[in-house]
C-alpha positions as CSV (number, residue, x, y, z in Angstrom):
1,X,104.5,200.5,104.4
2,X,106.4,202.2,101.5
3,X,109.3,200.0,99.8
4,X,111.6,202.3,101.7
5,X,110.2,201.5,104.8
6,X,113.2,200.3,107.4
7,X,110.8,198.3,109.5
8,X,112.3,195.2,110.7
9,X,110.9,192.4,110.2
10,X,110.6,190.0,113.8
11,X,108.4,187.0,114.9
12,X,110.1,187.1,118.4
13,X,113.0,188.0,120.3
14,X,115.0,184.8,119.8
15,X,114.1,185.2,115.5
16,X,116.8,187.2,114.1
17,X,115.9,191.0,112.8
18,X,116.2,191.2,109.1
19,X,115.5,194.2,107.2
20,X,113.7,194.5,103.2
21,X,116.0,197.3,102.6
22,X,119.8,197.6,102.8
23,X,122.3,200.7,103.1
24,X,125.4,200.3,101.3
25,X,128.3,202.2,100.2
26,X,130.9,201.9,97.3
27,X,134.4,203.0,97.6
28,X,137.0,203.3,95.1
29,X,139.5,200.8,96.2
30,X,142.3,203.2,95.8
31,X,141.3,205.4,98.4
32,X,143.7,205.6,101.8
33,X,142.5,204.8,104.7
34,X,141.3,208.2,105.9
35,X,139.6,208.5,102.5
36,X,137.5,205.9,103.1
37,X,136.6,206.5,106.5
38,X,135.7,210.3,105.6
39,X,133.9,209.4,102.2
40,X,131.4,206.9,104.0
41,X,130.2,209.2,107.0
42,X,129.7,211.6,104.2
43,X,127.7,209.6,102.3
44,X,125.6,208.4,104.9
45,X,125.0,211.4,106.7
46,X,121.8,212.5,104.6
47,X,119.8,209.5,105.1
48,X,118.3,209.8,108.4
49,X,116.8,213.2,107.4
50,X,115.6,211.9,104.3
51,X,114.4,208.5,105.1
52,X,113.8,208.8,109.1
53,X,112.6,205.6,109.2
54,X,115.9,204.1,109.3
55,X,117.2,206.2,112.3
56,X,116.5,204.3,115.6
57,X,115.3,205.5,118.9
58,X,118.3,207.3,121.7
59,X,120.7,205.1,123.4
60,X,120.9,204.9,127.3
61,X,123.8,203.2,129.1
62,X,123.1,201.8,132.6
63,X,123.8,205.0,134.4
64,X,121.1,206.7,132.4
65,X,124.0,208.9,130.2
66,X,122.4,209.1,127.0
67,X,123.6,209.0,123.4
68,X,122.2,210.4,119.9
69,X,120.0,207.6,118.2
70,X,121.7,205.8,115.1
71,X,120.6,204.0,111.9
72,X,118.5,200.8,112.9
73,X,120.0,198.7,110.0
74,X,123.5,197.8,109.5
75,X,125.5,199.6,106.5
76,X,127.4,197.5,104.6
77,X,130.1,198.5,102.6
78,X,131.5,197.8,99.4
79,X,134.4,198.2,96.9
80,X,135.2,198.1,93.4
81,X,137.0,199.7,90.4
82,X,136.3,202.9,89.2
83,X,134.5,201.3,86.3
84,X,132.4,199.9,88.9
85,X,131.5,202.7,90.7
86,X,131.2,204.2,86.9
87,X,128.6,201.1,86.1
88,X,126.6,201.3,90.0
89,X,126.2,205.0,89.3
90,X,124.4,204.4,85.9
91,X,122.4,201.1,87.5
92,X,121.0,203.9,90.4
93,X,120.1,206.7,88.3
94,X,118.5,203.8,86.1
95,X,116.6,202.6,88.9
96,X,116.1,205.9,90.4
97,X,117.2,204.8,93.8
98,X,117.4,207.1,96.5
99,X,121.8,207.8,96.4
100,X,124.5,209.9,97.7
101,X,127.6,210.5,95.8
102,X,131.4,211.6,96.4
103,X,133.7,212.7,93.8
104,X,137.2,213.4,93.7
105,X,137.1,217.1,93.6
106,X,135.6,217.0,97.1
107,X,139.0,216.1,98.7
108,X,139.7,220.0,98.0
109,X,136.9,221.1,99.0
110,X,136.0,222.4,103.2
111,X,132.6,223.6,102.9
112,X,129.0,222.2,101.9
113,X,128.5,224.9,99.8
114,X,132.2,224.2,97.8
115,X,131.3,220.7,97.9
116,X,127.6,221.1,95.9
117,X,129.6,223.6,93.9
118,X,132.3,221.5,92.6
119,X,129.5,218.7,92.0
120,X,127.6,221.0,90.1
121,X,130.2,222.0,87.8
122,X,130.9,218.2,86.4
123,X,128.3,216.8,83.7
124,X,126.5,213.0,85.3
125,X,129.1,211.2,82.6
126,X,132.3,213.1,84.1
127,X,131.7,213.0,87.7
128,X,135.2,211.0,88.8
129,X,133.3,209.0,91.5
130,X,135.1,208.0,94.9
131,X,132.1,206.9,96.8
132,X,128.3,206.0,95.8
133,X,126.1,205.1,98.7
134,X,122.4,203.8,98.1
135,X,119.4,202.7,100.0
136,X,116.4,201.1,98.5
137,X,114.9,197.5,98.7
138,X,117.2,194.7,99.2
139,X,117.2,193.4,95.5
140,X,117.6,196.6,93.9
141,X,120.4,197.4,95.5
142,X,122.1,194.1,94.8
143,X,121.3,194.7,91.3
144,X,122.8,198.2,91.7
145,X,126.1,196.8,93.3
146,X,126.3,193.3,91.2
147,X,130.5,193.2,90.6
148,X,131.5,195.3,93.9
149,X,133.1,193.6,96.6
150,X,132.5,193.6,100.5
151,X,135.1,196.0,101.7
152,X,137.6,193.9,103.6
């Protein structure tokens, strides 16, 4: 298994799943309410193509009506400062975690290709980070995150 490997790890069904890697996301706490919602699925969205590992099998409810499959692993999520989304965001590039990113600009933006666009165009020590999401072994991310808060 590769460090990025989602596996759970189970002696049973009565022994609680736990996981050696963890999803998380960091939002700017001075994003509304929409912003926040809209910034996560964003930055979440790319990790079951990259990592399929993480994505579970389909759902099935009792009268057989089935559902798309989702991640197998909770995502937990985080916020903090701008300067702590400013310090995560040198800690993952650091650590060269696997990472997602959302920046301001992208609130003006309605298209993928705008949105890589306007990403582009800002050097790595300008970006104004809203969102940071990272996957990667348990302690790594900690490190990454060390200051955030869980999102209330």
């Amino acid at each position: 298994m590769s460090t990025h490997d989602a596996a759970p790890q189970t002696a049973g069904p009565e022994t609680p799943v736990r996981f050696d890697t963890k999803i998380a996301v960091l939002l700017r706490e001075d994003l509304a309410t929409w912003q926040r919602l809209n910034v996560t699925a964003f930055l979440v969205s790319g990790l079951g193509s990259q990592f399929p590992e993480v994505v579970g099998e389909p759902y099935e409810d009792a009268d057989a009506v089935g559902y798309l499959p989702m991640f197998r692993q909770p995502v937990l999520v985080f916020e903090g400062t701008k300067e702590t989304l400013t310090t995560a965001h040198a800690r993952v590039l650091s650590r060269a975690l696997p990472r997602a990113l959302f920046t301001s600009d992208l609130f003006t933006t309605g298209n993928d290709r705008d949105n890589r666009a306007a990403v582009r165009s800002v050097a790595t020590a300008d970006l104004d980070l809203v969102g940071l999401a990272v996957y990667g072994p348990k302690n790594a991310v900690d490190k990454v995150l060390k200051g955030a808060r869980m999102h209330a």
